[in-house]
C-alpha positions in Angstrom: -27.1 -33.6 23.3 -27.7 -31.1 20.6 -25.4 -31.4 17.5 -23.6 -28.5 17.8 -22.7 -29.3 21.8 -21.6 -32.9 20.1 -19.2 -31.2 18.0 -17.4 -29.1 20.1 -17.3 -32.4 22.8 -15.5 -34.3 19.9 -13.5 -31.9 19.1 -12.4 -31.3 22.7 -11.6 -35.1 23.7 -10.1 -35.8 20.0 -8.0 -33.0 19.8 -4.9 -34.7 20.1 -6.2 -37.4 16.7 -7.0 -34.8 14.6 -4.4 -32.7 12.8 -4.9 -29.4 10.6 -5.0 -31.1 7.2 -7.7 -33.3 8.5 -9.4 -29.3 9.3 -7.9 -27.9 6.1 -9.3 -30.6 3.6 -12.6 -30.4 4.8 -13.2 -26.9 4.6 -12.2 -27.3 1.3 -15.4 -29.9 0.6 -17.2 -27.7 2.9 -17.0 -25.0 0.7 -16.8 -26.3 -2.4 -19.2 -28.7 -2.0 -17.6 -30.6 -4.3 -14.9 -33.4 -3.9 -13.4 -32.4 -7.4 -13.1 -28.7 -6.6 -12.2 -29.3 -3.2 -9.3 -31.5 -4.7 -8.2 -29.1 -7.3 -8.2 -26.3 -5.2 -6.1 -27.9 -2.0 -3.5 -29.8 -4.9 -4.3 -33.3 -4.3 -6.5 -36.0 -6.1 -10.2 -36.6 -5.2 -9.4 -40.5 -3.3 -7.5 -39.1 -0.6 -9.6 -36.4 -0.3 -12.4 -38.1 0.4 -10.5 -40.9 2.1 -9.1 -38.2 4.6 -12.7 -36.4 5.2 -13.9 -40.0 6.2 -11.0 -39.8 8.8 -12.2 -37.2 10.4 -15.9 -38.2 10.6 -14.9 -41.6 12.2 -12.7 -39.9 14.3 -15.1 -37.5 15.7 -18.0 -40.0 15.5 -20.5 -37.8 13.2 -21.4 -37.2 9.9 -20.3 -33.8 8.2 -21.6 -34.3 4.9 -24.6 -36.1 3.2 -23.2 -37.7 0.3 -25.9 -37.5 -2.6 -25.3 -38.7 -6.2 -24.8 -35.2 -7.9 -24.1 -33.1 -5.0 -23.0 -32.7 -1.2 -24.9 -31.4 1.8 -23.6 -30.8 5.2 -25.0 -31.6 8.1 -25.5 -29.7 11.1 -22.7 -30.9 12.6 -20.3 -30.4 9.3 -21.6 -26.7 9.1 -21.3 -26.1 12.8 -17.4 -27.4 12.3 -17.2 -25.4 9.1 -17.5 -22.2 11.6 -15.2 -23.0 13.9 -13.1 -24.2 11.7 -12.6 -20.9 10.0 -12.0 -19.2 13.6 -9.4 -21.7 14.6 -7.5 -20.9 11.2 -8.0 -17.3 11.6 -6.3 -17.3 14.8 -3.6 -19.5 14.2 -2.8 -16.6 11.4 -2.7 -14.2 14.1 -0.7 -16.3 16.3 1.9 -17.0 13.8 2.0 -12.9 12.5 2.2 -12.0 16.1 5.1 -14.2 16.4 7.0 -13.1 13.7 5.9 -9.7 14.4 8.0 -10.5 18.2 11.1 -11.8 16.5 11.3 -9.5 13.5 10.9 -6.4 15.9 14.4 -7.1 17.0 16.3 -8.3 13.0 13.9 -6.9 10.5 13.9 -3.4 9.2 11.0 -1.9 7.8 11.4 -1.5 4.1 10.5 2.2 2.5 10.4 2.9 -0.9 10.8 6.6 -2.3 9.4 8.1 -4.9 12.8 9.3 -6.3 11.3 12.9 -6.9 10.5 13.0 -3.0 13.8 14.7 -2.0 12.1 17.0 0.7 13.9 17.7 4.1 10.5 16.6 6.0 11.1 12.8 4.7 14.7 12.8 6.6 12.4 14.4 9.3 9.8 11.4 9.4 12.9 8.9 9.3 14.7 10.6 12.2 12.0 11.4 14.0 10.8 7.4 14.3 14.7 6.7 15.2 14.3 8.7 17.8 11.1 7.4 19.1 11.3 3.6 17.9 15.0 2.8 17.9 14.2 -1.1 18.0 12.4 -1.1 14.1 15.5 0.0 11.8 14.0 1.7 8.6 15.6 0.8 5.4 15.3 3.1 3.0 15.3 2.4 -1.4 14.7 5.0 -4.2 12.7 3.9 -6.9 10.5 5.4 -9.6 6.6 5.4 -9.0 6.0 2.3 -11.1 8.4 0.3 -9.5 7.1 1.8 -6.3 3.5 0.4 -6.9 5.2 -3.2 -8.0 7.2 -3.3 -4.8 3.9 -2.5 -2.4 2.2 -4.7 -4.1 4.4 -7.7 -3.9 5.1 -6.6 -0.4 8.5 -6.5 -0.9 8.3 -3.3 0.3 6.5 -2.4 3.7 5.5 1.4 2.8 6.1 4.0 0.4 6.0 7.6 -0.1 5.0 9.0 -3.2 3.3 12.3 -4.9 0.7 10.0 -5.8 0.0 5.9 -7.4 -2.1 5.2 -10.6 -5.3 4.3 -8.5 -5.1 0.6 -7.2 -7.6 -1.1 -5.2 -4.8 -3.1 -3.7 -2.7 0.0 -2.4 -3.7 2.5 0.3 -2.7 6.5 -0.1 -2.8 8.9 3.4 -1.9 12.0 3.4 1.5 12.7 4.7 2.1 16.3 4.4 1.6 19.2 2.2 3.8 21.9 0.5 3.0 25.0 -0.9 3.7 25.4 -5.0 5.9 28.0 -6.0 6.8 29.2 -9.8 10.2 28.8 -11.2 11.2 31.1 -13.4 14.5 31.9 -15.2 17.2 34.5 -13.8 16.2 36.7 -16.8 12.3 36.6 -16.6 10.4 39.4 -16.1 8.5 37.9 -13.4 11.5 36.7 -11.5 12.0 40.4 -9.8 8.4 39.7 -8.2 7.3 39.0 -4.7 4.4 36.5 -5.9 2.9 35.5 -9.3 -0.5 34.1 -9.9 -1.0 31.4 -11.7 -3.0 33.0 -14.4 0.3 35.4 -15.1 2.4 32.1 -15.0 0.4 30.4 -17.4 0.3 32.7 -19.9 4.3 32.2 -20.8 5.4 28.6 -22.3 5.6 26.0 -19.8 7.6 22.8 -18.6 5.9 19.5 -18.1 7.1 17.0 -16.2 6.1 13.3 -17.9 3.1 11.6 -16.9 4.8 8.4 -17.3 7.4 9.0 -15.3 5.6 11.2 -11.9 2.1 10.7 -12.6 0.9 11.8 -9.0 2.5 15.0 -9.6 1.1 15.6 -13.1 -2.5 14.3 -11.8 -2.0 17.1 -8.8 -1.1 19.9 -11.0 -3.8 19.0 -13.6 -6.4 19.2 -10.6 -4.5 22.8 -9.4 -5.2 23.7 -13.4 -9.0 22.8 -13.5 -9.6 24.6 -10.2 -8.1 27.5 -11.6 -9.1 27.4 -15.2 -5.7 27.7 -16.7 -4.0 26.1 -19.2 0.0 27.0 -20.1 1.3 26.3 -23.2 3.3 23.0 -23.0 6.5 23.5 -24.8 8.5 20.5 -23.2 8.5 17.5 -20.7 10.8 16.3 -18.0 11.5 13.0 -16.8 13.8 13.7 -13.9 13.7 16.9 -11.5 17.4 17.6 -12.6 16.3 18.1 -16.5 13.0 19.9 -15.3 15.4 22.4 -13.8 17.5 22.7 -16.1 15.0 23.0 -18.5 13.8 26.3 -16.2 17.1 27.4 -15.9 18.1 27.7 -19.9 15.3 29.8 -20.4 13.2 26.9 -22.5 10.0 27.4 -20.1 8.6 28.2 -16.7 7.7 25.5 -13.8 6.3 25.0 -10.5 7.6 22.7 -8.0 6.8 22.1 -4.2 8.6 24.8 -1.9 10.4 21.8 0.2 11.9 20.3 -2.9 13.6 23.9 -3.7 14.5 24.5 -0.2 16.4 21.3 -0.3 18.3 22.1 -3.7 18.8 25.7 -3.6 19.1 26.3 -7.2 21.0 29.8 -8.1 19.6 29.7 -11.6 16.4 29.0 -11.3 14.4 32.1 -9.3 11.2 30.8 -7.1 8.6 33.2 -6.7 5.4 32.4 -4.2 2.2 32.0 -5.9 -0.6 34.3 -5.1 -2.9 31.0 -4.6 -3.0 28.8 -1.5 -2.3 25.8 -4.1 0.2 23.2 -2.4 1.5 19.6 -3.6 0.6 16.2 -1.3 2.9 13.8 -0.2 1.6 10.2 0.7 2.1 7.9 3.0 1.5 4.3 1.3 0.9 0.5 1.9 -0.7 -2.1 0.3 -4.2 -3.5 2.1 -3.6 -6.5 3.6 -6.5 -8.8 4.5 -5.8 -10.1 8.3 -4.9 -6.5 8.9 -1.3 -4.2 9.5 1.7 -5.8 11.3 1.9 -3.4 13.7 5.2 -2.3 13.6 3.6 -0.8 10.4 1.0 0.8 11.7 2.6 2.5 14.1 4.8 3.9 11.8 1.9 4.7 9.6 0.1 6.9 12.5 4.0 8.4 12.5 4.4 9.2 9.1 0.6 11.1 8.7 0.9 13.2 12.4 3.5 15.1 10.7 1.8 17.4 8.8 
């Protein structure tokens, strides 16, 4: 019998004898190659280690490793178990996710974070929309500021976020949600207020209102892109950290702005004019969640494929 048919005869008719940790410590070894990393890595010392890897040998009647005095080898057999030892782990992952998936589906809201600058109407659209279609997954929704955002997908104490835009992360995902056009804001007294639409090369050449890079950096990333594309460059004469002071800000006179044409739909400011822009420039609003490595729950990618049909 060849040894990998041996191996997966032992495995079948000893099934019942051999338990996980039996599986779990020798992948360890297997990998490691090494009884002192092996022990280090799965938190226990090198004598039952190796005491529990002999267990499993006897118990499946074949060697798994070659046991030389500076180093370990497996065998055929140890590396065919190595593979399928690694499947059976994988799926058990899937099993159990699945099954919490089940349960959860019924108790367990998905958790959104906001960008506390992403006031638009279309995110109460999204979240009424997915009421309407998935009433079973309750949505619970938290304000936050962009860093805290990024913290919360991260430690996946938050499901999904929506945001004008992370510091890049390798560990967090961005899609495209939807799109809003820019408009200027301008004072009630400004010359350009009695327009129909500005460019941006008019706009930029009075003093300007910043909003803090600290505080929204996807927007000031966006509008520095919108800037280079058009080759202008305003006069900064102030920085906002909250939409309320960047309005306010507008409205006293102390600059002009630009904002997305949802946000000022949704606030309806009487003393702050906005004025279409001559360009088709628009802001982005993303859809985000943190990469996982055995893949979505899918709960959350359904309300992924949700969130970025909007648009």
């Amino acid at each position: 019998m060849a040894a990998r048919d041996r191996v997966l005869s032992c495995l079948i008719a000893g099934a019942q004898m051999i338990e996980l940790r039996h599986l779990r410590h020798f992948m360890a070894v297997a990998e490691e190659l090494s009884f002192r990393r092996a022990a280090e890595r799965v938190h226990i010392d090198q004598t039952p280690l190796s005491r529990t890897v002999r267990d499993l040998e006897d118990r499946m009647g074949v060697a798994l490793l070659i046991r030389k005095p500076r180093r370990l080898e497996l065998t055929p057999a140890g590396a065919k178990l190595l593979d399928h030892a690694r499947g059976l782990f994988l799926r058990l992952e899937r099993i159990k996710r699945v099954i919490r998936e089940t349960d959860a589906r019924y108790r367990e809201p998905l958790r959104i974070g906001a960008d506390d600058s992403t006031v638009q109407p279309r995110l109460a659209e999204c979240l009424t929309r997915w009421r309407e279609l998935v009433p079973d997954i309750p949505v619970e929704l938290t304000e936050m500021r962009p860093a805290e955002l990024l913290a919360a997908l991260r430690s996946e104490e938050m499901d999904a976020g929506f945001s004008f835009g992370l510091p890049d992360s390798e560990a967090i995902a961005q899609h495209v949600a939807w799109m809003s056009p820019i408009v200027a804001l301008l004072p009630r007294a400004h010359e350009l207020a009695c327009r129909e639409v500005v460019s941006l090369a008019e706009l930029s050449s009075f003093p300007a209102i910043a909003c803090s890079a600290s505080y929204h950096p996807g927007l000031c990333q966006q509008m520095k892109a919108v800037r280079r594309r058009y080759s202008v460059a305003p006069t900064i004469v102030g920085e906002a950290r909250t939409l309320t002071g960047y309005l306010t800000r507008v409205a006293a006179g102390l600059g002009v702005g630009v904002a997305d044409a949802d946000h000022m739909r949704a606030l309806r400011r009487t003393d702050v004019v906005v004025v279409p822009l001559a360009e088709p420039v628009h802001f982005t609003t993303y859809v985000l969640h943190k990469h996982r490595r055995n893949g979505l729950p899918e709960s959350l990618q359904r309300f992924l494929t949700h969130a970025t049909a909007l648009n």
